[in-house]
Every structure is written in structure tokens, then in C-alpha cells.
Backbone as CSV, one residue per row, in Angstrom:
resi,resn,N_x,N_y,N_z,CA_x,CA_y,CA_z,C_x,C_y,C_z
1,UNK,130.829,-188.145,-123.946,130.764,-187.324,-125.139,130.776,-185.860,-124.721
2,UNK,131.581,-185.042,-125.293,131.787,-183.688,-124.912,130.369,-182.292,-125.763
3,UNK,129.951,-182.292,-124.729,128.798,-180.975,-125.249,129.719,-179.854,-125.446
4,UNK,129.168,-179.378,-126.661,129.557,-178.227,-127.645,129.011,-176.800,-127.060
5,UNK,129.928,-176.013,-126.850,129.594,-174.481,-126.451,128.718,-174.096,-127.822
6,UNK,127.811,-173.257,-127.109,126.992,-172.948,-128.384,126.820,-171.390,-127.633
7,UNK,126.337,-170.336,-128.398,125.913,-169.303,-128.509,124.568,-169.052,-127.385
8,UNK,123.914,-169.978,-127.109,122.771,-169.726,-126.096,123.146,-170.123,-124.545
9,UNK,124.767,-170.705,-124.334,124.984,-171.201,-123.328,126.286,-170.395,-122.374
10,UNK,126.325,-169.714,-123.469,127.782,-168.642,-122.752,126.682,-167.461,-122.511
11,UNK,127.411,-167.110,-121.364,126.671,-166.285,-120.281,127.756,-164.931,-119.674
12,UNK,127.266,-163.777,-119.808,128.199,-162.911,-119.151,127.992,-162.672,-117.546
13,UNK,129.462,-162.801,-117.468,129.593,-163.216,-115.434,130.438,-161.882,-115.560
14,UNK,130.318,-160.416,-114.888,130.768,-159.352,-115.108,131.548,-159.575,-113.536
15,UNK,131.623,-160.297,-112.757,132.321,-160.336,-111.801,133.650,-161.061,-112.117
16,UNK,133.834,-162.218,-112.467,134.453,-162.872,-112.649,135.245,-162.852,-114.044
17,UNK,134.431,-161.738,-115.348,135.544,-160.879,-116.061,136.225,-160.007,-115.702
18,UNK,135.501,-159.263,-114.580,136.635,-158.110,-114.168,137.564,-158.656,-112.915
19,UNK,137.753,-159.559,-112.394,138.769,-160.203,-111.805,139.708,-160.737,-112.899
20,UNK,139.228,-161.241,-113.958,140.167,-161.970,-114.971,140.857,-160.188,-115.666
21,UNK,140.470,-159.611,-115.806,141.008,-158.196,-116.534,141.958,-157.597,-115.395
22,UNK,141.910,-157.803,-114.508,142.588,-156.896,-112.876,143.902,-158.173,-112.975
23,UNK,143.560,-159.015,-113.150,144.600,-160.289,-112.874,145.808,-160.009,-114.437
24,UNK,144.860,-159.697,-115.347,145.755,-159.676,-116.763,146.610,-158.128,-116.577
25,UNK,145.799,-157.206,-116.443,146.469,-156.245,-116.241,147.859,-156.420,-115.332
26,UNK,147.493,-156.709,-113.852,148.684,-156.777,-112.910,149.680,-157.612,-113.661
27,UNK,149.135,-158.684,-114.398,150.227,-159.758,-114.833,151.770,-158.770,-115.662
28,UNK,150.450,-157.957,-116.728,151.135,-157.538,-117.861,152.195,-156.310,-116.859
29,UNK,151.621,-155.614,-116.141,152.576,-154.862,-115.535,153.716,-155.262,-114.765
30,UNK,153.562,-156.269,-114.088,155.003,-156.859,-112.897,156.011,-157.123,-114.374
31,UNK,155.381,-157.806,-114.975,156.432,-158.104,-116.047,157.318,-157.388,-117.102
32,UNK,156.660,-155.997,-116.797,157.301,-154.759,-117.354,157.877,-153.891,-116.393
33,UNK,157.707,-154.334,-115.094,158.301,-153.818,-114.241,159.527,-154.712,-113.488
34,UNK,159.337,-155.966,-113.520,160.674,-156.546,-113.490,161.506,-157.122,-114.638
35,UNK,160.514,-156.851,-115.989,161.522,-157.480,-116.883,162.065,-156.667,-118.062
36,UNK,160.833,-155.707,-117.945,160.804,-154.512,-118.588,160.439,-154.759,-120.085
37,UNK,159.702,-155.903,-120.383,158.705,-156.403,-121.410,157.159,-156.069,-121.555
38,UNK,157.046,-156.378,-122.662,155.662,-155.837,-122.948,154.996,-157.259,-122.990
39,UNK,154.167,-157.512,-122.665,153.125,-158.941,-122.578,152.030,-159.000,-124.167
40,UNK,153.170,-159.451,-124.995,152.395,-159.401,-126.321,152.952,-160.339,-126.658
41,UNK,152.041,-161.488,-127.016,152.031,-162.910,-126.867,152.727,-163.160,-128.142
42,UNK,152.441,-162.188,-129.436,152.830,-162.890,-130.471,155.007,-162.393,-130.343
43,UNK,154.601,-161.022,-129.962,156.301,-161.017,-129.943,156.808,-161.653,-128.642
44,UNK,156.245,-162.429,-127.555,156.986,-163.453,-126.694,157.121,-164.317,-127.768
45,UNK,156.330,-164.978,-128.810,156.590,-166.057,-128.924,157.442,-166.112,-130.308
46,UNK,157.804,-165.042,-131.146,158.615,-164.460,-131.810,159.673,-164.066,-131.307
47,UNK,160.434,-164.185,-129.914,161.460,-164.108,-129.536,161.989,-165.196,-129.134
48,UNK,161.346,-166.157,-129.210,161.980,-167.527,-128.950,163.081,-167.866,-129.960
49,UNK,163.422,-167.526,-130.852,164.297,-167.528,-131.513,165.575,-166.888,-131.411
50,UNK,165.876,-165.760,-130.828,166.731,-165.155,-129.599,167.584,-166.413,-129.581
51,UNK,169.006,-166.015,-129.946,170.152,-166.611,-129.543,170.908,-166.126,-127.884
52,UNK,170.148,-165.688,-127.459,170.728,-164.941,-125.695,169.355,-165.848,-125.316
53,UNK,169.560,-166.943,-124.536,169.304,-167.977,-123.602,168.208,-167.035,-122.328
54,UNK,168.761,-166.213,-121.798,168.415,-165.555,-120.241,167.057,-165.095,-121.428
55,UNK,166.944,-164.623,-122.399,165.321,-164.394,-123.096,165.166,-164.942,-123.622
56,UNK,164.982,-165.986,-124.028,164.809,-167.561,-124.794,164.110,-168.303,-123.347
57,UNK,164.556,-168.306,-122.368,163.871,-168.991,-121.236,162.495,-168.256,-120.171
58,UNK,162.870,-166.658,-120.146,161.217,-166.352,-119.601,160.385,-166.129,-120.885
59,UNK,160.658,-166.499,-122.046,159.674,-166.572,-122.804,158.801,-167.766,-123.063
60,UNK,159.697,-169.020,-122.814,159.020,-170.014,-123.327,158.755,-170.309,-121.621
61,UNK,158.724,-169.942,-120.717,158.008,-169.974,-119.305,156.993,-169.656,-119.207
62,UNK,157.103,-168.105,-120.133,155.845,-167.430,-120.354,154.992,-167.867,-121.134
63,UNK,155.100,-168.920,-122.199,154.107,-169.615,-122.399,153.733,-170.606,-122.201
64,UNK,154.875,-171.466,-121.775,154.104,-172.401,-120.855,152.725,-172.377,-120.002
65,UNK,153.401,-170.956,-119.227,152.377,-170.707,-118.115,151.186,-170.360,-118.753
66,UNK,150.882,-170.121,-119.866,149.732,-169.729,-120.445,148.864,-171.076,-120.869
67,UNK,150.023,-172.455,-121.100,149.334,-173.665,-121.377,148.944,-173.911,-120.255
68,UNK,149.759,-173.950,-119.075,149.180,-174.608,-117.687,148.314,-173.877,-117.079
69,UNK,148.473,-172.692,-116.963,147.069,-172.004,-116.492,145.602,-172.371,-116.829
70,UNK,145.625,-172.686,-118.448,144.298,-172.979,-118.593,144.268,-174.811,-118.416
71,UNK,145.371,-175.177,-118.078,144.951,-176.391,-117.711,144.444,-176.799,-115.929
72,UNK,145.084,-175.956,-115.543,144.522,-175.290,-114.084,143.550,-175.175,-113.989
73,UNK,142.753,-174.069,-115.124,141.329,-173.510,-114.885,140.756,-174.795,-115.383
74,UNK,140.733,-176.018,-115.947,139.916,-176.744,-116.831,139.837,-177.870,-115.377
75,UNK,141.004,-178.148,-114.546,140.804,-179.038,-113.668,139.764,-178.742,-112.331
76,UNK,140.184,-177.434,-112.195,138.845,-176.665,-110.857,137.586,-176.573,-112.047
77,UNK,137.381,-176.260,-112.874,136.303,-175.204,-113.553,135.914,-176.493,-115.108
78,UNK,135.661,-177.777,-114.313,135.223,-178.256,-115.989,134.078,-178.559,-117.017
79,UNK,133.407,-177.842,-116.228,131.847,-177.609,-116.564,132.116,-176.078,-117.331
80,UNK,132.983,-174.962,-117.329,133.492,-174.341,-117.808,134.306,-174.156,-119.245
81,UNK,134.736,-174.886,-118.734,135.982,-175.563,-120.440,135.438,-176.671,-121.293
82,UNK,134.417,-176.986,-121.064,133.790,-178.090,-121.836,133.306,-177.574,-123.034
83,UNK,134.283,-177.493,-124.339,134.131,-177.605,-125.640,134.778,-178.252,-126.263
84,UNK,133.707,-178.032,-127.360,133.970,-179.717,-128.152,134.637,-179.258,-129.784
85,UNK,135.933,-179.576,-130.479,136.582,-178.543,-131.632,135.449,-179.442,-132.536
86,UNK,135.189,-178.827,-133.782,134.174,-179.288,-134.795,134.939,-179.399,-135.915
87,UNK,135.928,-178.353,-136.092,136.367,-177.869,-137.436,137.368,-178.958,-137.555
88,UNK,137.562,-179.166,-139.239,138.793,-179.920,-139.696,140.163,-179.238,-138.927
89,UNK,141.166,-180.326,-139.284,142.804,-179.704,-138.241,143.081,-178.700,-139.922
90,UNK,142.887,-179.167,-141.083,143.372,-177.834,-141.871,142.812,-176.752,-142.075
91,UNK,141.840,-176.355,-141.632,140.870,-174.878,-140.819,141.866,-174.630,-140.198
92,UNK,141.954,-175.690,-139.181,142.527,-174.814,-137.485,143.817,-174.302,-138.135
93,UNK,144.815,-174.946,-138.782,145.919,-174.979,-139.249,145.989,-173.440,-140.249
94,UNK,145.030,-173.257,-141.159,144.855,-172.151,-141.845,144.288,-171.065,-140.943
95,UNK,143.306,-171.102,-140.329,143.317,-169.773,-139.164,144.707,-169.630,-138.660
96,UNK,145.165,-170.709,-137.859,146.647,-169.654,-137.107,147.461,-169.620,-137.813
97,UNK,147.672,-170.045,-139.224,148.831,-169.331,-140.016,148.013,-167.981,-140.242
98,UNK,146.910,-167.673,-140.951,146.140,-166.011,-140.761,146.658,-165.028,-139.595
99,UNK,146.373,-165.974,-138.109,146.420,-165.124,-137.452,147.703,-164.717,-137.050
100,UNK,148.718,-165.449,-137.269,150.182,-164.954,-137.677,150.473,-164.210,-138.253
101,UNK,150.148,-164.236,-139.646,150.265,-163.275,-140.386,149.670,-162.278,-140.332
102,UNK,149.000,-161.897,-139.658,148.052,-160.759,-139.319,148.531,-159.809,-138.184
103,UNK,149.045,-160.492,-137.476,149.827,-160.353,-135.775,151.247,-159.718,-136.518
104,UNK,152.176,-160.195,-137.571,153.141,-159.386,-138.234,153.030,-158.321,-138.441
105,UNK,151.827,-158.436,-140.009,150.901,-156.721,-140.326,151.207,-155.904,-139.235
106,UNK,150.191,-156.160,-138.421,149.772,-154.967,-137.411,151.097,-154.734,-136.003
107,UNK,151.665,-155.394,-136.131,153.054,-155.201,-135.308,152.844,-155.415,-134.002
108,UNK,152.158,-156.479,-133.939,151.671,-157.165,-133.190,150.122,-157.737,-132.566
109,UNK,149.995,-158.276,-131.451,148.658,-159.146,-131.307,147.605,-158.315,-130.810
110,UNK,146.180,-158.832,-130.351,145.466,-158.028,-129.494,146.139,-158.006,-128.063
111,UNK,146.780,-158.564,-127.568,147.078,-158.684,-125.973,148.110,-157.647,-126.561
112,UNK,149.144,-157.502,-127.294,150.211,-156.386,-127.086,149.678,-155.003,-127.369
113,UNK,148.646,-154.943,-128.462,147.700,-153.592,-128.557,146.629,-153.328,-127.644
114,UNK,146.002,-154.406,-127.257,144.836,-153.795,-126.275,145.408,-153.844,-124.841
115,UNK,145.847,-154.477,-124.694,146.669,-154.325,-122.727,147.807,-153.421,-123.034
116,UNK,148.666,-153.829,-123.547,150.021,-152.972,-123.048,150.313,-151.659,-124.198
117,UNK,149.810,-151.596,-125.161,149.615,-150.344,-126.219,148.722,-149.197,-125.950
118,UNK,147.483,-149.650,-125.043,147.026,-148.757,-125.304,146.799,-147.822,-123.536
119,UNK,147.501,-148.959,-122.789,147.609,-148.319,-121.483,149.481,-147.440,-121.501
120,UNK,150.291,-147.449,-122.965,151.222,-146.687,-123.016,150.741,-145.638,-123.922
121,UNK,149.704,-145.180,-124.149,149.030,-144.207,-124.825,149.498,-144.051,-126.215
122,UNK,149.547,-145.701,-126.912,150.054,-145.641,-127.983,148.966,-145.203,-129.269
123,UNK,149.351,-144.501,-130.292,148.329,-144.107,-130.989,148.300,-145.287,-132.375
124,UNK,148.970,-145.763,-132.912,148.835,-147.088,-133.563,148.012,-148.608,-132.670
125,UNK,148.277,-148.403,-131.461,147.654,-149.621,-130.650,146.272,-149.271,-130.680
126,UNK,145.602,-147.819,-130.296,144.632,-147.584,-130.670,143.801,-147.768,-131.728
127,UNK,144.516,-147.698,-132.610,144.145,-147.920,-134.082,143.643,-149.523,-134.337
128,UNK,144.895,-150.055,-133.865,144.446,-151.876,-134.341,143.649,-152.388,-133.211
129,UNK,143.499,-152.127,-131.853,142.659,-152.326,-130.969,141.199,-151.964,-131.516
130,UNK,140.779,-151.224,-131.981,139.464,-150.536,-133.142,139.150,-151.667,-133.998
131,UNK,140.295,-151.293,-134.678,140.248,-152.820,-135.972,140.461,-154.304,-135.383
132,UNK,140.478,-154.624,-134.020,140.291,-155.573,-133.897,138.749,-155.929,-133.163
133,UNK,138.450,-155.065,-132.690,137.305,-154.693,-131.805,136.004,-154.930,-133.442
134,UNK,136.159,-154.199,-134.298,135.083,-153.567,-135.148,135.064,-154.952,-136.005
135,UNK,136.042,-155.836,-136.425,135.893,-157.005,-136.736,135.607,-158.004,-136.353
136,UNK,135.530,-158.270,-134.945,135.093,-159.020,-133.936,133.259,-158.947,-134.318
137,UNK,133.570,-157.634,-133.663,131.863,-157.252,-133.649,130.878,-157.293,-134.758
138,UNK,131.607,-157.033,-136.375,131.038,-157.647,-136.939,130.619,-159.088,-137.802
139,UNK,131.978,-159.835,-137.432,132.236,-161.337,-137.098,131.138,-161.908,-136.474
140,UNK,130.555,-161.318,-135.190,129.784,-161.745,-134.252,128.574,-161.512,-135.129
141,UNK,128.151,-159.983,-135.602,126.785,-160.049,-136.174,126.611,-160.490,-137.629
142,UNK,127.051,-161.282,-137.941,126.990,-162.083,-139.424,127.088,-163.487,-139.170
143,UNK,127.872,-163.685,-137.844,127.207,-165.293,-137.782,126.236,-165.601,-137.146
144,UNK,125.680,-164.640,-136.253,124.228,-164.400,-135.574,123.021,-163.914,-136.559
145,UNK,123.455,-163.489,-137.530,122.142,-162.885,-138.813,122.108,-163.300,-140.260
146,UNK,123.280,-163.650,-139.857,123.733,-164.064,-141.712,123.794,-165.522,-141.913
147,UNK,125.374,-166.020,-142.049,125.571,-167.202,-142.511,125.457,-168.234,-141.460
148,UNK,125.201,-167.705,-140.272,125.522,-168.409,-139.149,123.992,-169.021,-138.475
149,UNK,122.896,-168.238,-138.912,121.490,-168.757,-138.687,120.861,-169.585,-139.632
């Protein structure tokens, strides 16, 4: 039976986030330096539709590698990845149509505004990086004070 991540069991490891941030960063850069793309997950995966093949294929590589990676981390690290989904599939199904539509709005995702927007000193990436940051944070303190206790 799979134990459920809960709020008293996630722990901040400041070593092993800032290796994961040094690793995302370098990622997002080689790939703008040999492909000359921006690492924003929702427009990789909005270009899959691309009738030119040669970007139709490092995109859907590029997400592949994003499925296998964390299947990587789950095979070394599974005392790590051990969560358990709770919610109905038409939740899950209605969040990522939201977060689609939301990722349109703002002209793209947090990975294309907070990594690669705002290290091009973009002043809109700034903006939705804020608004994604300030909703998070208060996401976090309303299910910790509010509906969530």
C-alpha cells in the first residue's frame, strides 16, 4: 500500500535543491545554445504540432526525457517518489485543462517565465513569475490555515 506525502513529511534538503536548480539551469541553457530554444515546457509541447519533422522530434525527445528522468529518479530514489494520487481522474483532468489554459493566457509556463524569461531580463516573465510565485504562496497558506486544516 502506497503512503501518502503529507505536509509534515516533505523536508527542505537545500543541497540537493540547489544541485537540481544548477542541473535545470545548465539544461535550459545547452539547449539554447545548441538549439537555440527556450526550455518552456508548455511551448515544447505546443510545437509538437509543427509540420517540419527535425522540430517535431527534439521536442517530443524533450519530453520524453522529462517522463524518463523521473522514472530514473523513482528507480534510485523510491522512498522519495512515494505518493499516493487521492483525487478523482476528473479533478486531475480539469486541473490540466486549467493549467493549459492558463499557460496560453500568460504566454507561457512557469519553466519558460521563471528559468528562461527571467534570466533574458524579460519584463513580462517577471511579471507572471510574481503571479505565479504570489499564488503559490497563497495556495500554500489557505490550505495550511483555512480549508485545508
Amino acid at each position: 500500500m502506497a503512503a501518502e506525502a503529507t505536509m509534515d513529511t516533505i523536508q527542505f534538503t537545500p543541497y540537493t535543491a540547489l544541485i537540481g536548480g544548477a542541473l535545470i539551469g545548465l539544461s535550459a541553457t545547452l539547449l539554447f545554445y545548441f538549439n537555440g530554444q527556450l526550455a518552456g515546457v508548455s511551448g515544447i509541447a505546443s510545437g509538437l504540432i509543427d509540420r517540419d519533422v527535425d522540430k517535431v522530434i527534439w521536442r517530443l525527445l524533450f519530453l520524453i526525457g522529462l517522463v524518463v528522468g523521473a522514472l530514473v529518479y523513482q528507480a534510485f530514489m523510491p522512498e522519495a517518489a512515494n505518493i499516493a494520487v487521492t483525487d478523482s481522474i476528473p479533478i486531475l483532468v480539469a486541473g490540466g485543462l486549467l493549467v493549459g489554459f492558463s499557460t496560453r493566457m500568460a504566454n507561457g509556463c512557469t519553466s519558460g517565465h521563471g528559468i528562461c524569461g527571467i534570466s533574458l531580463i524579460s519584463l513580462p516573465s517577471f511579471v507572471a513569475t510574481a503571479c505565479f510565485l504570489s499564488s503559490a504562496i497563497i495556495t500554500v497558506w489557505i490550505v495550511r490555515h483555512g480549508w485545508g486544516s
